[in-house]
N, C-alpha and C positions, 0 to 999 in steps of 0.2 A: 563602466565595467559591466563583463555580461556573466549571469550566474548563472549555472547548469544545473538545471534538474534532471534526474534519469529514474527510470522506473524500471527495473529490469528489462535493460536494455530498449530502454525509451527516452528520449532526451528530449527535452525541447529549454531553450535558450532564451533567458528573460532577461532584457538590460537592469541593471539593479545596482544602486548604491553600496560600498562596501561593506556598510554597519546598517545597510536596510536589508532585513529578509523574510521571509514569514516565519512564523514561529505559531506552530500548529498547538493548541490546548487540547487534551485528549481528557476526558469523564467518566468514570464507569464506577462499576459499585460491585453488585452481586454476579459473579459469572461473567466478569471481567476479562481475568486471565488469557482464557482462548482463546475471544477476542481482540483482547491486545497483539496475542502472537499472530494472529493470520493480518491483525493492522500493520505490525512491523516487519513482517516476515516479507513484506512487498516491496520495503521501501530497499535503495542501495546507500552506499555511504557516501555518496555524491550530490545528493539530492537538492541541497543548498539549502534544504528548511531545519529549524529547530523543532525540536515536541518536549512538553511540556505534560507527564500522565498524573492527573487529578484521582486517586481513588479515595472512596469512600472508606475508609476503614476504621476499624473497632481502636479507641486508643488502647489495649492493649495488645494491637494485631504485632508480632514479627516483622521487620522490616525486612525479609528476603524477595521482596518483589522484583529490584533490579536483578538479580542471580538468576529469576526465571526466567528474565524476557530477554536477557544478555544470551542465553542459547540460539534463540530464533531472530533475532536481532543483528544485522551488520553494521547499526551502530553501536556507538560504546553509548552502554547506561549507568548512569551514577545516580544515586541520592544524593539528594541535597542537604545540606548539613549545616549550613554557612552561606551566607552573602556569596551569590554567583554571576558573573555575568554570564548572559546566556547568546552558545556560539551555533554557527549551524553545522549540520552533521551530527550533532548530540541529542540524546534521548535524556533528560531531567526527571528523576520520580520523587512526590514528594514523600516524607516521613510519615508516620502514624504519629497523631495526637498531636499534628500541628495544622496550622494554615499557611497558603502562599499565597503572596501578590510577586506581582510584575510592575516595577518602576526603573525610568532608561532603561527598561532591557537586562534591568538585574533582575535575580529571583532574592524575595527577601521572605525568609521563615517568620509566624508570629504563635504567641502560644493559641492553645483550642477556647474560644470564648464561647462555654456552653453553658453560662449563666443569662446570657439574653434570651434563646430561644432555641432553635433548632439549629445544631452544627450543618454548617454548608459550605465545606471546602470548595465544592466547585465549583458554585457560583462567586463565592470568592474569588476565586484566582481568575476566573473569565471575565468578569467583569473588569479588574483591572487591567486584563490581556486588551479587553478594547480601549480601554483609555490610554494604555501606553502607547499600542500599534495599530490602532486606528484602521484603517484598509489592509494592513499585513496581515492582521491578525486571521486567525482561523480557530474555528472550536467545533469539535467533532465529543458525539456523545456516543459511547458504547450500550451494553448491556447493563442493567443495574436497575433495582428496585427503587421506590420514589421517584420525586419529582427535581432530584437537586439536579442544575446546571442547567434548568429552562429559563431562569431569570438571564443566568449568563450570553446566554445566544439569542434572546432576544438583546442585552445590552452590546455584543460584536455584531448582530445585524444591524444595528441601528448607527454604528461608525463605518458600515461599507465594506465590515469585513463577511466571509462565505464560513457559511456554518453548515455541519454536512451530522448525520445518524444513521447506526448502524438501521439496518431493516428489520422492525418490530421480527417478523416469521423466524430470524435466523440469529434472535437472539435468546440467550438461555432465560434471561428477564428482562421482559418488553414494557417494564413499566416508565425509566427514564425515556427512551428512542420516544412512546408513545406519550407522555407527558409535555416533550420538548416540539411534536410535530400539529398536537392537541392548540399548541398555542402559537402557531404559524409562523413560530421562530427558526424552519428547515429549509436548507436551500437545496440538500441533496439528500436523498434516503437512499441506499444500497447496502447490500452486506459488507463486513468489515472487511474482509480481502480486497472490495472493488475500493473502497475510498479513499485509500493513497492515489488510484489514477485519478480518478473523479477529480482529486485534487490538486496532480500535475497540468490534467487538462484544462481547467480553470485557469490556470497561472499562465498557463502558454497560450493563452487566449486574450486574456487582459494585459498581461507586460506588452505584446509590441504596441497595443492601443496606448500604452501606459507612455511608451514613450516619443509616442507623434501626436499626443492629445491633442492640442491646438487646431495642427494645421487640420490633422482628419476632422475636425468639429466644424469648421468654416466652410470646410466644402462638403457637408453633409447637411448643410442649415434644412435644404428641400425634404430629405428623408427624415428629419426629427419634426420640423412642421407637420407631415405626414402624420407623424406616430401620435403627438399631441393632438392633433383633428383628427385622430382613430378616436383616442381617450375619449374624448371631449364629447363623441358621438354617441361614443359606449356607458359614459358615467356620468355626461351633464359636469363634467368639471375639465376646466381650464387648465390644465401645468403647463400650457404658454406663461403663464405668471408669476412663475416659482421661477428661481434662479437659475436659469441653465445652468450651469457647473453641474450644481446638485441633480439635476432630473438626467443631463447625461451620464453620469455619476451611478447611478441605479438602473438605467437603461443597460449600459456594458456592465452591470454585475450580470443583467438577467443575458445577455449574449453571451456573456464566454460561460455560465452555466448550459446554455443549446449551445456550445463552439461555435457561435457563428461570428466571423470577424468583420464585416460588413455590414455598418447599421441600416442600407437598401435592402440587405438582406432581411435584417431583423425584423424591417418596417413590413415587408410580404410576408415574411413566417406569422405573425402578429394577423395579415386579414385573413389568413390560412387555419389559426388558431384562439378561434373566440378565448380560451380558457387561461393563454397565455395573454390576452387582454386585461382580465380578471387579477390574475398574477401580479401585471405590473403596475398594476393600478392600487394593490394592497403595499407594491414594494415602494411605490412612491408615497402614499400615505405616510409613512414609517410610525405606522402608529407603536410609539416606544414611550411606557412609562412606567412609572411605580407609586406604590404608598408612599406622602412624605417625603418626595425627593425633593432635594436639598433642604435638609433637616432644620439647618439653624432659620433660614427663610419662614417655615409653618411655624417655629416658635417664635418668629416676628411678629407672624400674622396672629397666633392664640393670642401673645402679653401682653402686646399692643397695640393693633391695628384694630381686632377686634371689638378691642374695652371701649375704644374711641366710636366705634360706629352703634353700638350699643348703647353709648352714654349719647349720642345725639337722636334716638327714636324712645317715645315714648314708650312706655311698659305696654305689655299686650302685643305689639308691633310683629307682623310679619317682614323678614325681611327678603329682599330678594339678590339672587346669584346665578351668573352665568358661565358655565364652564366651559368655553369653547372651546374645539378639538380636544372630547376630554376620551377619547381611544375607547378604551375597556372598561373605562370608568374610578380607575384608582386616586387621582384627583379629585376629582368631585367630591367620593365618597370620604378623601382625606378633609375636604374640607368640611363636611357635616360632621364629623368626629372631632376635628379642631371647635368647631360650633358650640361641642357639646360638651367640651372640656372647658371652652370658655363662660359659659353659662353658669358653670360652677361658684364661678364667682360673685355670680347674680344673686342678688336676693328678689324675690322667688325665684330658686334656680329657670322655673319653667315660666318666666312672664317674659319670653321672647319666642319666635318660631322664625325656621329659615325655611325656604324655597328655592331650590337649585333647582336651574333647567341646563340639564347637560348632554351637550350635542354635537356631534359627530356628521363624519361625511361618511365614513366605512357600517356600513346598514351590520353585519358581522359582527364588529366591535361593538357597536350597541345592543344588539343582541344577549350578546356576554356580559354586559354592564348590565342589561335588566337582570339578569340571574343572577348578579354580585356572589357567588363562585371564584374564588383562589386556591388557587397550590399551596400546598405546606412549605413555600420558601419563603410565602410573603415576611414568614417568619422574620427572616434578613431583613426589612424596615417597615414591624411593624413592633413594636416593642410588649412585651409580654403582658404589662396591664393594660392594652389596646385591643390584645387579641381576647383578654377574658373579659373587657365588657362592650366590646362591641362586635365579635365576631361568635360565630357557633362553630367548634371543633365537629369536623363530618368525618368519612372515614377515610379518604381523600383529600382534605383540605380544610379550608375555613370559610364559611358564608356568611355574609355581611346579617345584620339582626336586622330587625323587621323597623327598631327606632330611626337606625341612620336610614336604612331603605326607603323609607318614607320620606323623607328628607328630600330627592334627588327625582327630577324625572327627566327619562331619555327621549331623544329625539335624534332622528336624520334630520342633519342641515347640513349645508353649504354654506357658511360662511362669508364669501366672497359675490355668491347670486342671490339668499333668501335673506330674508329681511331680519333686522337684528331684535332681541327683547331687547325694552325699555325698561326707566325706570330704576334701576337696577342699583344696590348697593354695595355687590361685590361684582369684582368680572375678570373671572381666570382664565389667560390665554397666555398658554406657558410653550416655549419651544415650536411653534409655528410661526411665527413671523420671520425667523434665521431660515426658511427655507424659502421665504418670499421676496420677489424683487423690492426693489427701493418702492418703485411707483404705486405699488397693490399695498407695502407698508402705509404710506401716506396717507393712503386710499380709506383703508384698516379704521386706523386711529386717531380719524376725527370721530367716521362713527363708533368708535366705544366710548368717545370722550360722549358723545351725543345719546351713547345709552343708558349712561352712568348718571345717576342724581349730583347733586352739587354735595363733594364732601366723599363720592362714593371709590371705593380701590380698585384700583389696577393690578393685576398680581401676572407678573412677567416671570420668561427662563431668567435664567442665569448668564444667559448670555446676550438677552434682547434689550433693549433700550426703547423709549420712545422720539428718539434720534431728534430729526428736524422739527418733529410734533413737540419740544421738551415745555413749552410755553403751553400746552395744554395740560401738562401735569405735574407734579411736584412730589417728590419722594418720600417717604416717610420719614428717612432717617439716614445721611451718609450714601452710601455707593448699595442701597436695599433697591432690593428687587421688587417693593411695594412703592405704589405712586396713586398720591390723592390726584381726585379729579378738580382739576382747577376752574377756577367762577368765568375764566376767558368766554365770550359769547361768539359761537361759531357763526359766519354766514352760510347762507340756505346751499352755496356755491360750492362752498368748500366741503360738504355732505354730499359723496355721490352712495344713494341708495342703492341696494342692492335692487328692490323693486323696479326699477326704470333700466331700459337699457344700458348695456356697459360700451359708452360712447372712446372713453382715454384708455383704451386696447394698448397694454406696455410694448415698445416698439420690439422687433427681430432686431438680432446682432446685427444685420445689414442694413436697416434704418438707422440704428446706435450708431453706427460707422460714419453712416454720411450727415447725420447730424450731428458730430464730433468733426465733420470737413466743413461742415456750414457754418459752425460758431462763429467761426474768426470772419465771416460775411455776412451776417447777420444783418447788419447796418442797410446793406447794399440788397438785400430783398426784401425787407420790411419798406425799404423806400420807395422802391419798383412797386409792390402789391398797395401800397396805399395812394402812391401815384395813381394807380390803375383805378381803385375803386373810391377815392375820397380825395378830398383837401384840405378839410378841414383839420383841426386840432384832433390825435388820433393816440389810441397805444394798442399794445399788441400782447398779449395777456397768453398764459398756457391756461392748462383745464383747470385748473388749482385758483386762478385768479390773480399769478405770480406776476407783473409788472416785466416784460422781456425787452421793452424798445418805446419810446416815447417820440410823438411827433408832433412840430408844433409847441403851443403854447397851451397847456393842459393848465397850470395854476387856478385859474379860473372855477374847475372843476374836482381837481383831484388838492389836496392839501395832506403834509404830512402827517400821521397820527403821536400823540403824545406816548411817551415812554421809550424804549428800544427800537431803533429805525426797523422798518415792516416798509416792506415795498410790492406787499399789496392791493390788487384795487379795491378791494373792499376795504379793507382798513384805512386807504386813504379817499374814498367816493365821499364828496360830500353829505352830508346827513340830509338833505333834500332830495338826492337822484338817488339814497342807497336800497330803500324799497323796491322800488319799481327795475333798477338793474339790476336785482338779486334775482327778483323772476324774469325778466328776459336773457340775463343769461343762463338759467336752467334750459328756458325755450330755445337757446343758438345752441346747445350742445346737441340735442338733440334733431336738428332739423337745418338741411342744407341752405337755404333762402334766408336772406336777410333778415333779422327782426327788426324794428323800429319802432321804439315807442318815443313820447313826450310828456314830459316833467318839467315842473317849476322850480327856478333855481332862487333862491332869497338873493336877492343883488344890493350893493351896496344904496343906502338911505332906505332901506326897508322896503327898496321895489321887486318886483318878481320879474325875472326873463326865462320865457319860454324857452326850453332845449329839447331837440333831438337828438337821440342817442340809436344810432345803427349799430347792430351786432351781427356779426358775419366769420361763421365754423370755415376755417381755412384746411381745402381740401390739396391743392398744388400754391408753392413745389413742394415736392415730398420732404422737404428736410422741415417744414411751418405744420406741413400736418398737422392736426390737433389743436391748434393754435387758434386764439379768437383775436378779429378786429372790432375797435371799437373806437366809433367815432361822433366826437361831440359837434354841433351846431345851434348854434344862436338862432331863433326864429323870434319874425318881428309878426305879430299881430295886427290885423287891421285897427284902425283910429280907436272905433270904438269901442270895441274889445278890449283893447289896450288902455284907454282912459277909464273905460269902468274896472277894470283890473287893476291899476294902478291909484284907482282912488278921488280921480278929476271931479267926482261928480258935484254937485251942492256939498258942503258940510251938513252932515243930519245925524243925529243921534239913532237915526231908526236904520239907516242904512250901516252906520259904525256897527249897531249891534248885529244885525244880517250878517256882513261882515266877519265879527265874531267867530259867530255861532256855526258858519261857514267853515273856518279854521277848524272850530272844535269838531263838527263834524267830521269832516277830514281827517285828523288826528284819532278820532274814535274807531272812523273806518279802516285805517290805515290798521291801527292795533287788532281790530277784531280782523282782518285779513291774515296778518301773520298769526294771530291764538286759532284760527280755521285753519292755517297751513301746519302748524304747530300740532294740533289735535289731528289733523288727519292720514299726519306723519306718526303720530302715536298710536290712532287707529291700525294702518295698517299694519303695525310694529304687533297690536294685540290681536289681529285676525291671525298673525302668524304664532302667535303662540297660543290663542286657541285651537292653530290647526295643531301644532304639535300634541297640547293635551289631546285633542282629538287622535290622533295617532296613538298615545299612548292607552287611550280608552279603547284603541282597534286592535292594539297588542291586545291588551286585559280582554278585551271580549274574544280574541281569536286562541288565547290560553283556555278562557272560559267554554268556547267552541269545542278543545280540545278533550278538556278536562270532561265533558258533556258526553263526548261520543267515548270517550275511556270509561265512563262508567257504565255508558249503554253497553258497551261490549262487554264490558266484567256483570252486568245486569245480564244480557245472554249467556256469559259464564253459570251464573249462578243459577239459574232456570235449569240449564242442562243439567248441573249438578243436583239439583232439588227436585227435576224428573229422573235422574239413576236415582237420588237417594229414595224416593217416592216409590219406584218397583224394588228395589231390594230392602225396602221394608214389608211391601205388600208379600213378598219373597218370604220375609222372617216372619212374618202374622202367620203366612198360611204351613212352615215350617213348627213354627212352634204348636201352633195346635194341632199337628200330624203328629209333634212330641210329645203335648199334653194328652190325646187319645191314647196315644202307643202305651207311654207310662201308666193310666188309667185302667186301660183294657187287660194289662199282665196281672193287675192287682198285687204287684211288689210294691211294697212300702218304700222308699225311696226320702233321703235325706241329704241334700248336700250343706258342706261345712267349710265354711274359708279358713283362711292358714291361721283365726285364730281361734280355729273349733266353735265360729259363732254361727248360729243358723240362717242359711241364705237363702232355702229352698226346700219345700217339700211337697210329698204327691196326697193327693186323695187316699184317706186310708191312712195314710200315718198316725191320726190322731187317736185311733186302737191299741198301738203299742205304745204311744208318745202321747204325754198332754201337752199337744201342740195344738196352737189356735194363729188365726192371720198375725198378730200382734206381737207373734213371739220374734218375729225376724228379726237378725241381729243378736237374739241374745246368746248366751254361752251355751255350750250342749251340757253344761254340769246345773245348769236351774232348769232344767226340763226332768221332769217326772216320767220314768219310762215303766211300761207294766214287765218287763224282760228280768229274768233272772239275769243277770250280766253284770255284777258288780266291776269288772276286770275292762267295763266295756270303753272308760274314757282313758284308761292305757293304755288299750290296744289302739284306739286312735292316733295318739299321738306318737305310739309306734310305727304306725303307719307313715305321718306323713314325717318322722325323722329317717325311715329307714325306705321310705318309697317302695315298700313291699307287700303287699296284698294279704289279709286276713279272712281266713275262711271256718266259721262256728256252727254247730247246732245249738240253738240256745231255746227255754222254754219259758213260756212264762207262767204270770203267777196264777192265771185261772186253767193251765194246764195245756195250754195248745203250745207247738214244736213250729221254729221259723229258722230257717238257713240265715244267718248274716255275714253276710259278708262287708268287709272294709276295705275299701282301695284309693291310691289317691288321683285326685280329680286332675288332668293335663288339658292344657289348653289348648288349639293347635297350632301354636306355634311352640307347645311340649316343654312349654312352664308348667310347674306347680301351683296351683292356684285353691291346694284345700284337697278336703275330704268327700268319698261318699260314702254312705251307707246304704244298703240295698235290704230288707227283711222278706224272703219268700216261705210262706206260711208251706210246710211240709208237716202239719198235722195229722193228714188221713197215709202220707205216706212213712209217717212214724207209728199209725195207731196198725197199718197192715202189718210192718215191719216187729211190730209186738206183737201180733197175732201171729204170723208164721211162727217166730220164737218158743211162744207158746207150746203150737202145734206141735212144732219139733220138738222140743222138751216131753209132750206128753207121747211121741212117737218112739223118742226113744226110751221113753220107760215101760213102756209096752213092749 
């Protein structure tokens, strides 16, 4: 059936099942509204998508939001009220004061749980948008303050659905769009009018791919080798090894995001485009995780798993933990906080310590993991007494504490190329093996089995297994995602290092093809190639050491192992050749030419016969590739060689004991060769996490670098400021004693008074009419002794400074001399009040003329 999308008179035509369709989840909070209507106002009623509008709102908001957007809208908008199936063509809003999820394609209402943490309707509903619809899905974030719905669109990127944000500039609150693009969870940013196309052109890109997948993948095998030998150039990492499906899977997300329909195309835009290298290199990563996901799992590991690995190391005991592929770091750091709950139980809580080295291929994501830095959503799984004793509420979010911090230390690795920690008594590799082939799994999971101490955990997704490895580990308990590492003792064979070349390169679908043509003749070219190179008694082994083809009479050599049939050669190699063909076949993997070495076989009556054993890396025909022969032969020793080997010689107690000691030597050497091979596999297992610490000490120093020249430069800040402050003091010094002569030189007595009439300042001279001394400062103007006739003098003060009016007196005092006072209030400049001044100008000789004329005229006009 084909389903029509139209954009204002835009169509493009996408084959599509008639109950599959996308169904868009819309986010927005604060200043919403607009952008909702310029979102809908674009789309037509033909579209074939559902929407789904998540707002934030107050529980006591008004449910009128359909009624607004139903103007601008050519589809019909409903609230949800009840159990709906949801159709396309329809606009869904949810209520106030509740939450939605999406299961089949219903919308189900639940009430607001806002006794856990922070209400987050929208990662709510998005989240279960991915689990329901999977690639259909779609989540678009509007305008809106916080952080809610970034959890969400990282959880629909991570199912292969396209997540799109309004554009930070042209939203009225840019704090969601920039929250959600902060955390590399956007596939598209544009203003809200543009992202209904954005997102017909997506669909009409991927659908017809969507529906020739197959064949277009088979004759594009050349152009995706291409792209993976781009990667692999650009990042030092392989996604030849990861499941095709999945890497073409993410490859046409990132095409029909550029429309390009042609993945020749895609593969030239990409050497045209270092940046989009970058791009799909994070989108194949998928680095997707959270605190505590899958909840009841991390309470498997606290109640149980933990008590168990505690109770087998001594008190004191540092333990150790690897968290491979641990993304941003929400893993790891769950697991130091599980650690640290579990401890509790400990008596002394603190007579254990843990060590996690957790390590990543995306340099970005560790980055973000060393700052342990979250969004206010982690709220949604991290539980409220988690986040108050192990997290610090910021203004923005919540930052891991300094206890768990310590706990964890980051590192780039690669997984698959750099060399594994050892030793190890936890080892979390959760959700990365389901993106890896069969081959690279196998590959995987001997080495964890081999990094892991005897007794120590495997902590797997929820959806991985240790498949054909299950005889390496054993579960804790039922169908748990937890698995002890079993005491099985691996050969050297079956560990391919990541240090040593990667010889068992997992075949192209066109090798998989013709080795699925070869099987059923198998017979018939293993007969031909050993025809060719041998005659002897022969088998034909893959890199694994798997048993493919038997020729001959092998009994002699190979015998079956006790327990569950194992039809490997190591498990079945005699205990006399399994030494020495442990390392020659490490030596045939690695190198074209024959190997051949000779070993002693114990033969029956206690005689020994020499064998040679040829190993030989089979390069044609191309369906054996990869493939080892190996072929045994009897060698006869000259006479005497043979009789002293055998024992012919005299009976002697001195040659028995030779003899012996011979044996025992042997036996010693043989031991101390594999604890040397043993030790130097553990070696360089610890060069590589000293390099890591080292790395992390090159972070710490190149922060410390930072931190060093930030202060140098707030050190030049502070210089500059402490030379302006230094002249506008030299400024004020030479200011103020221009004020202090000025003052001096009028010989006005001068008093100033703060707002509580207490003395703050006086001139020279004051101390004439005032018993004012240095000492007095501070105190009231009513305990100073003045010589002024002025009894009136501290009301009219505080007349002054209630009614901000200026007082002007002749006042006298008691030895007879005449002073002008004046009282006014003191303004600062910026024309506050700040108090009183008083001013005294001594007008004695201008009051004694002034009596003297009076006089004169008095006696003038009596005359």
């Amino acid at each position: 059936m084909v389903t029509t999308m139209k954009l204002k008179n835009k169509r493009v035509d996408s084959p599509s099942h008639s109950a599959i369709f996308p169904i868009v989840g819309i986010g927005t909070s604060a200043g919403g509204l607009e952008a909702l209507e310029l979102f809908l106002g674009q789309i037509d009623k033909d579209c074939g998508m559902a929407f789904v509008v998540v707002q934030h709102l107050s529980p006591t908001h008004s449910g009128n939001l359909p009624e607004l957007l139903q103007r601008r809208s050519a589809l019909p908008v409903r609230q949800v009220t009840a159990k709906v199936k949801v159709e396309p063509g329809q606009v869904y809003v949810i209520p106030p004061n509740k939450d939605m999820t999406i299961s089949n394609r219903t919308l189900c209402l639940h009430p607001t749980d806002t006794e856990h943490g922070q209400h987050l309707p929208i990662d709510t509903f998005f989240r279960s948008l991915a689990a329901d619809c999977t690639e259909q899905s779609i989540g678009v974030i509007l305008s809106g303050m916080g952080s809610d719905g970034t959890l969400g669109l990282v959880a629909i990127k991570e199912q292969g659905g396209l997540t799109l944000a309004q554009e930070p500039a042209s939203a009225k609150f840019d704090s969601m769009p920039n929250s959600a693009m902060n955390a590399g969870a956007v596939d598209i940013v544009a203003p809200a009018e543009q992202l209904p196309e954005r997102i017909i052109d997506f669909l009409g890109c991927a659908a017809p791919r969507l529906a020739a997948e197959q064949s277009l993948r088979d004759h594009e095998q050349s152009s995706f080798i291409n792209i993976t030998s781009l990667l692999k150039a650009t990042t030092r990492h392989d996604f030849s090894l990861y499941k095709p499906t999945s890497v073409y899977r993410r490859i046409e997300r990132r095409m029909a995001i550029h429309k390009i329909k042609a993945i020749a195309d895609y593969a030239r835009f990409l050497q045209q485009n270092p940046q989009e290298v970058d791009l799909l290199f994070k989108e194949l990563l998928i680095g997707v995780t959270s605190f505590f996901r899958d909840a009841t799992v991390w309470d498997e590991l606290k109640n149980e798993a933990l008590p168990t690995i505690l109770a087998a190391n001594p008190a004191g005991s540092t333990l150790r933990a690897w968290s491979c592929a641990c993304s941003t770091g929400e893993e790891a750091y769950s697991l130091a906080m599980v650690f640290r709950e579990a401890l509790d139980e400990v008596t002394p809580p603190d007579s254990y310590d843990l060590q996690i080295f957790a390590t990543d291929l995306d340099a970005d994501a560790i980055d973000r993991a060393r700052i342990g830095f979250y969004p206010l959503t982690i709220a949604a799984d991290v539980s409220p007494e988690r986040l108050e004793r192990f997290f610090t509420r910021e203004e923005n979010g919540y930052r891991i504490n300094k206890t768990i911090r310590g706990h964890v230390t980051f590192a780039q690795q690669n997984v698959v190329m750099d060399p594994p920690f050892t030793k190890l008594d936890i080892l979390v590799c959760r959700n990365l093996l389901i993106y890896l082939s069969s081959e690279l799994q196998n590959r995987l999971l001997p080495l964890f089995h081999y990094s892991l101490k005897p007794g120590g955990l495997l902590f797997l997704g929820s959806a991985e297994t240790p498949g054909p490895q299950h005889d390496l580990f054993s579960t804790v308990k039922g169908s748990s995602k937890l698995f002890w590492r079993s005491k099985t003792l691996l050969s050297n064979s079956l560990l391919n290092f990541p240090t040593t070349p990667i010889t068992n390169v997992p075949m192209t679908m066109q090798q998989e093809s013709l080795m699925n043509k070869a099987a059923d003749n198998l017979q018939h070219l293993a007969d031909q190639l050993i025809l060719k190179h041998f005659s002897a008694p022969t088998v034909l082994v893959n890199g694994q050491g798997d048993i493919l083809y038997i020729s001959g009479r092998t009994g002699k050599y190979l015998e079956p192992a006790a327990g569950k049939a194992n039809l490997n050669l190591f498990a079945m190699i005699r205990e006399d050749l399994q030494y020495k063909l442990n390392n020659a076949f490490s030596q045939a993997l690695l190198q074209n030419t024959p190997v051949t070495i000779r070993a002693d076989l114990e033969d029956v009556g206690n005689k020994q016969q020499a064998v040679d054993i040829t190993l030989l890396m089979i390069e044609a025909p191309e369906a054996l590739q990869g493939t080892v022969l190996i072929a045994f032969k009897d060698v006869t020793l000259p006479a005497k060689a043979k009789r002293r080997r055998a024992g012919t010689l005299p009976d002697s107690p001195q040659v028995e004991a030779l003899e012996q000691e011979l044996l025992k030597t042997r036996e010693e050497l043989r031991t101390a060769r594999e604890e040397m091979q043993t030790t130097c596999e553990e070696l360089k297992s610890t060069n590589e996490e000293l390099q890591s610490t080292n790395e992390e000490l090159q972070s710490t120093n190149e922060e410390l670098t930072t931190s060093k020249e930030e202060m140098q430069s707030m050190n030049e800040e502070l210089q500059s400021v402490n030379a302006e402050q230094a002249t506008r003091l030299a400024d004020f010094m030479l200011i103020s004693n221009d004020m202090e002569n000025l003052l001096n030189s009028t010989e006005i007595v001068t008093i100033f008074l703060d707002c509580k009439l207490q003395v703050r300042r006086f001139t020279t001279g004051a101390n004439r009419l005032f018993k004012l001394i240095p000492g007095d400062i501070g105190r009231p103007l009513t305990d100073i002794v003045s010589n002024l006739d002025y009894p009136q003098l501290y009301d009219d003060v505080q007349t002054v400074l209630r009614k901000l009016l200026s007082i002007e007196t002749q006042v006298s005092t008691l030895d007879g001399r005449w002073f002008l006072v004046r009282i006014m209030p003191y303004r600062t400049m910026d024309k506050m009040i700040d108090g009183v001044v008083i001013t005294c100008n001594d007008i004695t000789a201008a009051r004694m003329t002034e009596e003297s004329l009076r006089q004169e005229i008095a006696h003038l006009k009596a005359t």
